[in-house]
PAKE-519418 format. One record per atom (N, C-alpha, C): atom name; residue in three letters; x, y, z. Coordinates in steps of 0.02 Angstrom, whole numbers, plus 50000, padded with zeros to 5 digits. Each point is the difference from the previous one (the first is absolute). Layout:
REM residues N
   atom   res      c1      c2      c3
     CA   ala       X       Y       Z
...
***
This chain:
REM residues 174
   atom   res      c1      c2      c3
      N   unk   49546   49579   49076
     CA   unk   50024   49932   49988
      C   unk   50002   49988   49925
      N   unk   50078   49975   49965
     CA   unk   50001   49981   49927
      C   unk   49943   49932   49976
      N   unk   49973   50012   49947
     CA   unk   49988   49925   49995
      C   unk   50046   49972   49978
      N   unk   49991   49938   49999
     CA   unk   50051   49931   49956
      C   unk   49977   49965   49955
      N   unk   50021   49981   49975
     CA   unk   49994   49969   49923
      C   unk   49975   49943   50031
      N   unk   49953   49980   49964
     CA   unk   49973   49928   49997
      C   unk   50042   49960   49995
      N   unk   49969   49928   50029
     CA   unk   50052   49927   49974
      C   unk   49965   49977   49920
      N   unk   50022   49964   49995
     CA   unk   49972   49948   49925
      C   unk   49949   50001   50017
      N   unk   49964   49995   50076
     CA   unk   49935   49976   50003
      C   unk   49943   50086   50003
      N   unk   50007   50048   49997
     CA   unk   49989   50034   50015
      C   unk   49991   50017   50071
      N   unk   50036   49977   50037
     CA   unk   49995   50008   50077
      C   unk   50064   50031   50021
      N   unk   50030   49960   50052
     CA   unk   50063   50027   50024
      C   unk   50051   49936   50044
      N   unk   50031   50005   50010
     CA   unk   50051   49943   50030
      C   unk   50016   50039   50078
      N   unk   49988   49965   50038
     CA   unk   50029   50048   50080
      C   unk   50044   49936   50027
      N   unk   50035   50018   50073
     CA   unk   50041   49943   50017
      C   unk   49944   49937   50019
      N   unk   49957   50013   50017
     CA   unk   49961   49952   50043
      C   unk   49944   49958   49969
      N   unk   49981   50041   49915
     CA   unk   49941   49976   49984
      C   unk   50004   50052   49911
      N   unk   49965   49943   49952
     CA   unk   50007   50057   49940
      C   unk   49935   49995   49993
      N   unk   49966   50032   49955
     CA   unk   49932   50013   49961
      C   unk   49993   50008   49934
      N   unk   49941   49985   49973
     CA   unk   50016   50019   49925
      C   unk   49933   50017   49994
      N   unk   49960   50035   49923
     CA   unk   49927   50001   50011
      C   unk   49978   50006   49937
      N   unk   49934   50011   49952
     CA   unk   49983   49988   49935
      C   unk   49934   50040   50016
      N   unk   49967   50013   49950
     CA   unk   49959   50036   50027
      C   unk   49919   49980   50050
      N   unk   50010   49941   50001
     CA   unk   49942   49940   50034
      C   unk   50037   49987   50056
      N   unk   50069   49997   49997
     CA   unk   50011   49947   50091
      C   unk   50060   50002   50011
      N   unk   50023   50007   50065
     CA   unk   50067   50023   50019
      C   unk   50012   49921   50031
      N   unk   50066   49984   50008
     CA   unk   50039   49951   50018
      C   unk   50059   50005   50059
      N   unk   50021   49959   50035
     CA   unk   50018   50040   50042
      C   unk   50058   49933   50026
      N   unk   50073   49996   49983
     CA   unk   50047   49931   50033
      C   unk   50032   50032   50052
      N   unk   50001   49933   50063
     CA   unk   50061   50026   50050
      C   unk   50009   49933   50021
      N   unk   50071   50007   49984
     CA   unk   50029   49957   50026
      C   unk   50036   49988   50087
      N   unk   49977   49941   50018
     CA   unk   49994   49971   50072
      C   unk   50068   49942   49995
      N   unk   50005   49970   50071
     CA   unk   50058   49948   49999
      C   unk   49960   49962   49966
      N   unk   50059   49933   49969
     CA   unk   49982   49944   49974
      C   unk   49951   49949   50065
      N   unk   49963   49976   49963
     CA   unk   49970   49958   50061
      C   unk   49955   50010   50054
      N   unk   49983   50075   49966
     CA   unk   49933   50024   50026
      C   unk   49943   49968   49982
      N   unk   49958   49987   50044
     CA   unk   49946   49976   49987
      C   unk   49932   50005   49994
      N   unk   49944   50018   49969
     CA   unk   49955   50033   49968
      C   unk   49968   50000   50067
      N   unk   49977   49983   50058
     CA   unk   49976   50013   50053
      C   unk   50038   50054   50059
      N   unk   50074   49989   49968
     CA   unk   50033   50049   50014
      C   unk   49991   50095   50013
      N   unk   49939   49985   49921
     CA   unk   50005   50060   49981
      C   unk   49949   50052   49990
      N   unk   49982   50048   50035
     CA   unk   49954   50040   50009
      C   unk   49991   50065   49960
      N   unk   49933   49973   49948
     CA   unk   50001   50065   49955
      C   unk   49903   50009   49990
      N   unk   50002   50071   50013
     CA   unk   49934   50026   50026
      C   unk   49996   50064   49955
      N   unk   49947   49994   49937
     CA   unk   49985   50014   49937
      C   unk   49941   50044   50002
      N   unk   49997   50064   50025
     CA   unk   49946   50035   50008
      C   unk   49974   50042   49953
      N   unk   49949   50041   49987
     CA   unk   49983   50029   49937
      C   unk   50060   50066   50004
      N   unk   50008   50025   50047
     CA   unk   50042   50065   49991
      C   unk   50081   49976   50037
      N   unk   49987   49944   50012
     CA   unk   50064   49985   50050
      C   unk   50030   49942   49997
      N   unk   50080   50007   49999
     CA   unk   50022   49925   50001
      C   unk   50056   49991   50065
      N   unk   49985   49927   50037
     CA   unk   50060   49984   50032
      C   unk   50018   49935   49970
      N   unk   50080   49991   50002
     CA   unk   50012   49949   49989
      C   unk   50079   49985   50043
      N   unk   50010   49929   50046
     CA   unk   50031   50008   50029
      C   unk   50019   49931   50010
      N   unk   50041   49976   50060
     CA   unk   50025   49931   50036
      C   unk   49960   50005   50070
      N   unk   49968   49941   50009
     CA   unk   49984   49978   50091
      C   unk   50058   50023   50040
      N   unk   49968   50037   50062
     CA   unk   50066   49998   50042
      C   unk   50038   50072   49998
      N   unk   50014   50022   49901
     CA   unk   50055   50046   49986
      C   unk   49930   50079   49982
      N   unk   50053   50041   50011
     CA   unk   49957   50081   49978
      C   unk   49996   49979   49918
      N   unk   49922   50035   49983
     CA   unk   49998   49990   49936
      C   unk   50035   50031   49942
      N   unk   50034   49981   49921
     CA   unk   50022   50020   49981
      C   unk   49975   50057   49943
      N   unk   49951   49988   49991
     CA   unk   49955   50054   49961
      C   unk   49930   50023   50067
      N   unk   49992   50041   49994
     CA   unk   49933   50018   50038
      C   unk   49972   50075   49984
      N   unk   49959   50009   49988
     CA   unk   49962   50059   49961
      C   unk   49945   50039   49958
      N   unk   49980   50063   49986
     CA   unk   49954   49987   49974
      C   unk   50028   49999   49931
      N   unk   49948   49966   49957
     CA   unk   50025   49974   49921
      C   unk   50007   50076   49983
      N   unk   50018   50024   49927
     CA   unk   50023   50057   49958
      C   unk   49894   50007   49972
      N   unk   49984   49933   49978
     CA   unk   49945   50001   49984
      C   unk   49969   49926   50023
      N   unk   49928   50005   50001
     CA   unk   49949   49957   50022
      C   unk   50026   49931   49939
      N   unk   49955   49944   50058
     CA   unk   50023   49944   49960
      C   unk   49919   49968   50015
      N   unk   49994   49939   49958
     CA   unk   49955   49937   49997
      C   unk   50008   49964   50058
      N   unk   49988   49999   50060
     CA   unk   50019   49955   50048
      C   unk   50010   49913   49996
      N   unk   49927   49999   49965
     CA   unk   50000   49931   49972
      C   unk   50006   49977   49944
      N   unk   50056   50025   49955
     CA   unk   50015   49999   49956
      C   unk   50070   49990   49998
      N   unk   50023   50010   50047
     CA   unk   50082   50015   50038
      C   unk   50020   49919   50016
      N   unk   50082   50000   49991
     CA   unk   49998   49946   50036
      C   unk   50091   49982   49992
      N   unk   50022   49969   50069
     CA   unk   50069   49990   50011
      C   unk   50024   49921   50001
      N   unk   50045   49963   49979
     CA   unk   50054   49965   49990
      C   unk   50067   49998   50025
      N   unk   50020   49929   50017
     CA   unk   50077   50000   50054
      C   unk   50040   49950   49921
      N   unk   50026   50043   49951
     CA   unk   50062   49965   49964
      C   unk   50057   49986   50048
      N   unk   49996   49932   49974
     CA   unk   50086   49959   50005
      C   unk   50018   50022   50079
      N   unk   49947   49994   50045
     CA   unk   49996   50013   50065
      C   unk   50069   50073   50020
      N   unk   49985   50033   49950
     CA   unk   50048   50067   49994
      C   unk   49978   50064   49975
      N   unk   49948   50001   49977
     CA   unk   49965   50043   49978
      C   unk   49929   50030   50002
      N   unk   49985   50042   50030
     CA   unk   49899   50020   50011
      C   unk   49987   50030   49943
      N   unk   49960   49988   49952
     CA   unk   49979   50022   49953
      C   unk   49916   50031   50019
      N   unk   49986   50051   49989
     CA   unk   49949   50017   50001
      C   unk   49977   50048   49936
      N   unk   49938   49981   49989
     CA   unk   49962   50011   49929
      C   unk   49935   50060   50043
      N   unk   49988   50066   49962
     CA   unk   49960   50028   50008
      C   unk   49958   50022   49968
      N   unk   49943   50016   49985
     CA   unk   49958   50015   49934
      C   unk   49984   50059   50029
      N   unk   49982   50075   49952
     CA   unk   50032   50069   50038
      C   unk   49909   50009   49967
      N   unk   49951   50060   50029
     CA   unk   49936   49994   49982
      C   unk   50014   50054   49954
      N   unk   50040   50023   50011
     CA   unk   50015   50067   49942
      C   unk   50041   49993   49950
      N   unk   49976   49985   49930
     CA   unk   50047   49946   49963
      C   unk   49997   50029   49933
      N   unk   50021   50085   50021
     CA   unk   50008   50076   49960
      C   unk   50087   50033   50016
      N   unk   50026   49968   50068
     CA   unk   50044   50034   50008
      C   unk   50039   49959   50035
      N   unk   50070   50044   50000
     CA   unk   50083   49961   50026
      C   unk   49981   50027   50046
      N   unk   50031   49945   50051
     CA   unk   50002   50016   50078
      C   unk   50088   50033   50004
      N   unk   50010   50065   50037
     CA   unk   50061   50038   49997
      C   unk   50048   49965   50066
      N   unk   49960   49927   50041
     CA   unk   50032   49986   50064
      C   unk   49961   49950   49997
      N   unk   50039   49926   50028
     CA   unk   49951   49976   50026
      C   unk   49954   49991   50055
      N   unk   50037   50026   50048
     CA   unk   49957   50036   50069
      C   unk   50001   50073   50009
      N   unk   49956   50053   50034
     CA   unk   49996   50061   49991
      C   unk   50066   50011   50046
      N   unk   50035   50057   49968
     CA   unk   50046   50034   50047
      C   unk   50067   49966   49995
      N   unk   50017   49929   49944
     CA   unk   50053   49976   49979
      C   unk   50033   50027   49945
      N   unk   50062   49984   49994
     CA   unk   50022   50034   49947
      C   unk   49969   49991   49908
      N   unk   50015   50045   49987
     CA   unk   49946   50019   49925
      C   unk   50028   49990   49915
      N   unk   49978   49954   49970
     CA   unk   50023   50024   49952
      C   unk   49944   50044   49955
      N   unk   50052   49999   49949
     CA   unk   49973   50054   49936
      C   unk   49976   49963   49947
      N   unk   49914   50008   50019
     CA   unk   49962   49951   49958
      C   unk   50004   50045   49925
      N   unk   50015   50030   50003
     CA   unk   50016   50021   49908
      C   unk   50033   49978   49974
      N   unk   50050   49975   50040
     CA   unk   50065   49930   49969
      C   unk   49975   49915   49990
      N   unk   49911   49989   50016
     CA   unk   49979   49943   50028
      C   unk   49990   49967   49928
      N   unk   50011   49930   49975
     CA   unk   50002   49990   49930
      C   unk   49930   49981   50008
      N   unk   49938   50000   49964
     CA   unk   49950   49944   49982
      C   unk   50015   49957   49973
      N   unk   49975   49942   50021
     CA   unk   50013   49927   49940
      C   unk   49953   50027   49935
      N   unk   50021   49979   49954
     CA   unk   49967   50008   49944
      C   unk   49927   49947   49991
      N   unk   49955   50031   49994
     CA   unk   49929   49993   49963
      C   unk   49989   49974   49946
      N   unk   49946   49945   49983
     CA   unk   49996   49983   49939
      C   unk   49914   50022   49990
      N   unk   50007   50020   49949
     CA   unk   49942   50026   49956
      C   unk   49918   49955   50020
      N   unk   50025   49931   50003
     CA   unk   49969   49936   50005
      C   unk   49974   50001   50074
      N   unk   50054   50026   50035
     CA   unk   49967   50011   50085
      C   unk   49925   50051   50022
      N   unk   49991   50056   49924
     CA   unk   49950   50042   50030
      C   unk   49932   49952   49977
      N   unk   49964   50058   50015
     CA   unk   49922   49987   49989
      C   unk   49984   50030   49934
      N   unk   49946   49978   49957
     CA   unk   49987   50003   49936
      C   unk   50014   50047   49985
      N   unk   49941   50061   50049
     CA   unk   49991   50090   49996
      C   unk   50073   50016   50032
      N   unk   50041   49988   50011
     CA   unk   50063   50033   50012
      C   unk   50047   50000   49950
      N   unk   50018   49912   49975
     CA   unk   50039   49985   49962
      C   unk   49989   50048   49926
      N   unk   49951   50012   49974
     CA   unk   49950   50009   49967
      C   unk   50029   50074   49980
      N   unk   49991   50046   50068
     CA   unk   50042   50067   50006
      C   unk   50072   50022   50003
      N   unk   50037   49947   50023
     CA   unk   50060   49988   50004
      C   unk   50041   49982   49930
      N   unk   49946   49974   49953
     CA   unk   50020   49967   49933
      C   unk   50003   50069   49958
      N   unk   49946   50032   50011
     CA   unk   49998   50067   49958
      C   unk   50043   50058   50003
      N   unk   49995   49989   50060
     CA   unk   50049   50061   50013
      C   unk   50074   49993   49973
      N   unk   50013   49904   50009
     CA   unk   50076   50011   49953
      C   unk   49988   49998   49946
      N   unk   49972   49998   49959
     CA   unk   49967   50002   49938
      C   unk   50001   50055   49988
      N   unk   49986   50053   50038
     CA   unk   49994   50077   49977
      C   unk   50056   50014   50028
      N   unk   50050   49971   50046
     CA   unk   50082   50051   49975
      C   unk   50042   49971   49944
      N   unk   49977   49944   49998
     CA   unk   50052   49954   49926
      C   unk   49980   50041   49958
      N   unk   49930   50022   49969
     CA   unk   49981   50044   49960
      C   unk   50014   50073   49993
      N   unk   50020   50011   50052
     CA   unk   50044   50088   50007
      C   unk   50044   49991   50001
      N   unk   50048   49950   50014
     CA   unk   50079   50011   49991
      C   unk   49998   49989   49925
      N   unk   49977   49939   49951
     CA   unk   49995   49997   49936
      C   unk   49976   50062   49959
      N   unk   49969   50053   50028
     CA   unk   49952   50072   49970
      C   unk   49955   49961   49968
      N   unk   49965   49956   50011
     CA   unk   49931   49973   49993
      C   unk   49964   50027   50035
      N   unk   49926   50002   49976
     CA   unk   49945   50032   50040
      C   unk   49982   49928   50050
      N   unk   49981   50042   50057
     CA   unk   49953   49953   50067
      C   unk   49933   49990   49977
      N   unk   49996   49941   50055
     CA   unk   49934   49969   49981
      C   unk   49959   50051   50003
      N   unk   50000   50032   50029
     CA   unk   49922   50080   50026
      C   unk   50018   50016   49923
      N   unk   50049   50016   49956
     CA   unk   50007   50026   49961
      C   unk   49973   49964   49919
      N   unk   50012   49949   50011
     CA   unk   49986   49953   49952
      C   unk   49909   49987   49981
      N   unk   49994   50010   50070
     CA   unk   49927   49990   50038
      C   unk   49953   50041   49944
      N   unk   50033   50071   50014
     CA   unk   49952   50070   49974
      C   unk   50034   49979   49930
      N   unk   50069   50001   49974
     CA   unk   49990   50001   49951
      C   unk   49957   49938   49930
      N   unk   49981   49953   50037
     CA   unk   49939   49951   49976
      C   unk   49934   50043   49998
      N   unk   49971   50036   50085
     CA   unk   49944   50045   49981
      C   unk   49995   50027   49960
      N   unk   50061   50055   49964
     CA   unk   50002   50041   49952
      C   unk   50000   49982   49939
      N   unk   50019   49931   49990
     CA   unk   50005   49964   49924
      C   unk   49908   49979   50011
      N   unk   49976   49976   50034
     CA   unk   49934   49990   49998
      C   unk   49953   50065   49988
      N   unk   50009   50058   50043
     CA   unk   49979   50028   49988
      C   unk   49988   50047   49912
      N   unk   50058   50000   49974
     CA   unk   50029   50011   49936
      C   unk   49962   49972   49941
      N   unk   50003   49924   50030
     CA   unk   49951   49961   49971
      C   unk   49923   49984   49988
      N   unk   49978   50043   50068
     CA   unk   49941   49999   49996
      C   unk   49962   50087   49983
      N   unk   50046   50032   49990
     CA   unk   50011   50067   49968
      C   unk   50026   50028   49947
      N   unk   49981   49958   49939
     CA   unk   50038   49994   49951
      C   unk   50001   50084   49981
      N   unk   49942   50051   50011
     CA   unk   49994   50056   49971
      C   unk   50031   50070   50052
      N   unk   50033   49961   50059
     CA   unk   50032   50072   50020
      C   unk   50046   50006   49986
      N   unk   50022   50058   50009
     CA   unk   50080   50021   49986
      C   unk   50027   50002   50071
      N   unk   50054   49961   49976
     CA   unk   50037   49982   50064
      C   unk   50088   50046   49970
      N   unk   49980   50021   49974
     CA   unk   50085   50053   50015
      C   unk   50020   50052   50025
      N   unk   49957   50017   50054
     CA   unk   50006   50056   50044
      C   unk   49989   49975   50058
      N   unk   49982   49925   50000
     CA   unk   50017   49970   50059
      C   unk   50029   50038   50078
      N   unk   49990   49984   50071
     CA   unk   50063   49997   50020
      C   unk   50002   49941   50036
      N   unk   50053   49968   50015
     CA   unk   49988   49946   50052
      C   unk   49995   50017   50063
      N   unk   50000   49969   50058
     CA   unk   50007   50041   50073
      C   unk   50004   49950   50020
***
């Protein structure tokens, strides 16, 4: 089976129902007649499984999820009495789901965009590492030395300094 290219949302568009997903929570629209009515509508949000359907009619999604979800964290909406919106929070919130139910058609999460990150979103000790590290390629594309580099070469001026009587010209660095 080919995969398919993602939608905008990183999901996929089918006749009956589209999806989209981020790396925290997949989303999920299908559109119903106008004038459906939220009692109308039967949607059953399980950790590995979703149905979602009409009273009365065979359901239109039913399955097990691609990946585990938040059960109570989950939660569905009837827009403009035309639309089921359902919101999922995914517990694995490391990876693209390739389907949104197992055994549906797949896309190619290597095509999946991330929303972009702000620096401001991490935690101190992350941001912290994340800062350096661009710091140390701005400094190699310029042929500036990296911080590790800058680091030792301060030890070595100290050391120099507090060694006024060795000879340091046979040096080597390492």
């Amino acid at each position: 089976m080919s995969k398919l290219t993602p939608n905008k949302a990183n999901g996929l568009d089918t006749e009956n129902h589209s999806w989209g997903q981020n790396l925290q929570e997949a989303t999920v629209s299908i559109p119903v007649s106008q004038g459906t009515r939220s009692r109308d509508v039967i949607c059953d949000i399980k950790k590995k499984y979703l149905t979602i359907g009409l009273k009365g009619q065979a359901p239109i999604l039913d399955g097990e999820l691609f990946g585990m979800v938040k059960p109570d964290e989950c939660y569905w909406s009837l827009e403009d009495q035309s639309m089921i919106s359902v919101f999922l929070t995914k517990c694995d919130k490391s990876n693209w789901w390739k389907s949104l139910l197992k055994g549906g058609p797949e896309i190619d999460t290597q095509k999946a965009e991330p929303e972009p990150s702000k620096l401001s979103d991490l935690d101190f000790e992350t941001r912290s590492a994340v800062e350096k590290i661009m710091f140390d390629q701005r400094q190699k594309q310029l042929g500036l030395p990296t911080s590790q580099e800058i680091e030792n070469q301060e030890m070595l001026k100290k050391f120099m300094a507090q060694n006024p009587n060795f000879d340091f010209s046979n040096a080597k660095m390492m």
